[in-house]
N, C-alpha and C positions, 0 to 999 in steps of 0.2 A: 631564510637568512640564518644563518649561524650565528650562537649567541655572540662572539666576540668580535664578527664587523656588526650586528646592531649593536653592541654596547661602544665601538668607536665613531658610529655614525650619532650616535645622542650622544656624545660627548663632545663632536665639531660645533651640532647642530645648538647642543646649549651653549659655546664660546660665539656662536652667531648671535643666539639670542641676548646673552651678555651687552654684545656689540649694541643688538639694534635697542636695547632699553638705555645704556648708557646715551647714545645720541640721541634719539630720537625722543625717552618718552621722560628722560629724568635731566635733561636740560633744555632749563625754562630757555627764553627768547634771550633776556637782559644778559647770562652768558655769553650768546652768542653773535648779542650786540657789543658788550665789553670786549671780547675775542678781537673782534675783528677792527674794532677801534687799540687798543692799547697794546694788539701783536702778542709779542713773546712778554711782554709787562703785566701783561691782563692775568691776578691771582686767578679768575677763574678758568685757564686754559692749565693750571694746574692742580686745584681742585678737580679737574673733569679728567683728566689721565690716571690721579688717583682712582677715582670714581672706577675709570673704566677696568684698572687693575684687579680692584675689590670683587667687580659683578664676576671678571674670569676665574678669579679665585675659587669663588665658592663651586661650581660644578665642576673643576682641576681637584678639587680636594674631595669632592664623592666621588669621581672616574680614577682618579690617580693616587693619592696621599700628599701628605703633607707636602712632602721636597719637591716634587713635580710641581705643585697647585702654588709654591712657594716661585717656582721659579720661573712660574705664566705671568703672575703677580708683575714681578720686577718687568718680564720683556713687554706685558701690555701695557703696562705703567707708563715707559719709556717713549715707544712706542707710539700710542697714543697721542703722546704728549709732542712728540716729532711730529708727526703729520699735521697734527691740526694747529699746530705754530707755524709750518709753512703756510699751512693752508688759508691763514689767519692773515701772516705776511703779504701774501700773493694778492688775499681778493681787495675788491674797492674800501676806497677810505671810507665810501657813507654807506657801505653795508646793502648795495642794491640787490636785492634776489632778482632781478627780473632780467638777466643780461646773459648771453652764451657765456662768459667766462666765469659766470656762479653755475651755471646747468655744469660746464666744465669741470670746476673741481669738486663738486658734489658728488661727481662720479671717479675722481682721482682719489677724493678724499674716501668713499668707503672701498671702491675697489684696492687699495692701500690696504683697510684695516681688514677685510676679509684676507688678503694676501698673506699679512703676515697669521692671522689667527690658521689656514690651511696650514703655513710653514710651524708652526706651535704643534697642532696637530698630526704632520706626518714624522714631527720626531719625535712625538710620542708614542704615536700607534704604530708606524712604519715601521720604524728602527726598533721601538721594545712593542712587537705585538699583544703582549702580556702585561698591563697596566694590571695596579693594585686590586681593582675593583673585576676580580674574574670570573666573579659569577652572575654578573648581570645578565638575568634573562626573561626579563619582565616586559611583556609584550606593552603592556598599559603603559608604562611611565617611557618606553619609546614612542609612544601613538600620541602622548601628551606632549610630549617634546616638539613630534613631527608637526600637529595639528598648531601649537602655539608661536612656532616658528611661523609656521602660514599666516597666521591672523596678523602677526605684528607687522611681517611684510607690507599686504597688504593695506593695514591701515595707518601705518606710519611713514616708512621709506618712497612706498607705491603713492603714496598721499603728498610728501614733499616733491618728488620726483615730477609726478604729473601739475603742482601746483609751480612750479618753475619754470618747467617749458612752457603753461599755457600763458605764465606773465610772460617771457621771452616773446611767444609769437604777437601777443597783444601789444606790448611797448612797440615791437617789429612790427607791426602793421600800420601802429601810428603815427610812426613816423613815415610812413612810404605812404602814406594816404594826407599828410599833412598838405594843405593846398591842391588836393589832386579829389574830386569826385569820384566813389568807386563804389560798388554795389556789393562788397566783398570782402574777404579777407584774400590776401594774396596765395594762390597756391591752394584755398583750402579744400576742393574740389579735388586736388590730388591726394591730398592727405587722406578727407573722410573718404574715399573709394580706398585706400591701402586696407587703413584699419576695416573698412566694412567686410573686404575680403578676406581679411586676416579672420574677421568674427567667425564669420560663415561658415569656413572651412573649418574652425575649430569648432563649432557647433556639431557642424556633418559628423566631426571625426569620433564626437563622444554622444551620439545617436542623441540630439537637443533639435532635433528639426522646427518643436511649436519655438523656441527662442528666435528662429530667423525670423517669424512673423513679428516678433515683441520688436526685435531692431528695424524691419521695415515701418513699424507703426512709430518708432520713434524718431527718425528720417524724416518723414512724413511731417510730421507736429512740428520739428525744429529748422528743417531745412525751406522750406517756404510760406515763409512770413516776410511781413513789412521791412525790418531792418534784417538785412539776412547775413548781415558782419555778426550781429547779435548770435543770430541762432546758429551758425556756421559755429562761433567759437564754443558756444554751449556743445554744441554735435559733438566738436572735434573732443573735447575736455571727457565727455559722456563715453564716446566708444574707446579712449585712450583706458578709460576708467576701465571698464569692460575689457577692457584687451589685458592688464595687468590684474584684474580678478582671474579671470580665465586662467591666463601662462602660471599663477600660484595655487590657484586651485589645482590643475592637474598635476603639478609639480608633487603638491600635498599628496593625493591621492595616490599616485606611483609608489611614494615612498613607502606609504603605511602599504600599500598590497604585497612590498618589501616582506613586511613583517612576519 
């Protein structure tokens, strides 16, 4: 890779990383309970757009200079502050995570803020491929970019993401099992066969063949036992887990062989 698309790929890759610590790792719960109680009123849905202008800032002013890094500042600021006021607007008055229309806009709401951080990005680097910073050719501090993007994925977004749907299916189960006798979770027999195959093959694809044994023995352990609604929804939680390690893992991996 040429020094000047890895110095514009760690430069997206750190307005991602911006993104995912502003949401995910530097705004507590009681934000995000105020947010969604008090809308466009709630101080801290403008504290947190500041927030999030501040994080783009700082790597716009190592990749860029001042006047660029100045003026990501203002549009994420903005930005920010727009999305997650609708998004505030829109969701339920008591704040339920456990409902399709919160799995909904969790995905409106970041596919939104990566949106515009791309559009930040391709006029920077698209339109001037010559950013202030042109000698960036430090293989490490892209491989530290690359790698720390992965981890946060992972343990934050991939962590909220999978902890929504599994309440989504669990409230949806219990209500559709309310008065009715059932040995099951609805559907979950289809689901874990998706993801099992989804594993498998990703396993084959990056020569991991002892792992297929570790998921059959995990199968095994959870899928037939006494309450099997129980171990069904454990299964399903476990290889969803597994299925979003996997897709960022090799994600990871590609990029840095990039380098």
């Amino acid at each position: 890779m040429d020094p000047l698309t890895k110095m514009s790929l760690a430069f997206f890759f750190s307005l991602v990383i911006s993104n995912l610590l502003v949401d995910f790792v530097l705004q507590p719960d009681r934000w995000v309970a105020d947010k969604t109680k008090n809308k466009w009123h709630s101080s801290y849905l403008y504290i947190h757009g500041a927030l999030a202008g501040v994080l783009a800032f700082v790597p716009s002013l190592y990749f860029c200079g001042w006047i660029l890094a100045i003026g990501v500042f203002i549009i994420v600021c903005l930005t920010h502050f727009i999305i997650d006021g609708f998004k505030a607007h829109l969701n339920d008055t008591d704040g339920n995570s456990a409902t399709y229309k919160d799995v909904r806009l969790f995905f409106v709401d970041q596919t939104l803020h990566i949106l515009v951080l791309i559009l930040i990005w391709w006029c920077i680097c698209g339109l001037n491929p010559a950013p202030s910073n042109l000698y960036f050719d430090d293989v490490t501090i892209y491989n530290v970019i690359v790698i720390l993007l992965g981890y946060l994925i992972v343990l934050w977004p991939g962590g909220v993401f999978i902890g929504k749907l599994m309440g989504y299916i669990e409230l949806k189960a219990n209500k559709e099992k309310k008065g009715i006798e059932d040995d099951g979770l609805k559907n979950a027999g289809t689901y874990i066969g998706y993801l099992e195959r989804f594993l498998i093959l990703s396993f084959i694809l990056v020569d991991q063949y002892t792992a297929i044994g570790f998921l059959v023995g995990a199968k095994a352990i959870f899928r037939y036992t006494d309450k099997r609604d129980i171990s069904e929804y454990i299964l399903t939680g476990t290889l969803l887990s597994y299925s979003v390690a996997i897709l960022v893992g090799t994600g990871v991996v590609y990029l840095l062989n990039l380098a």
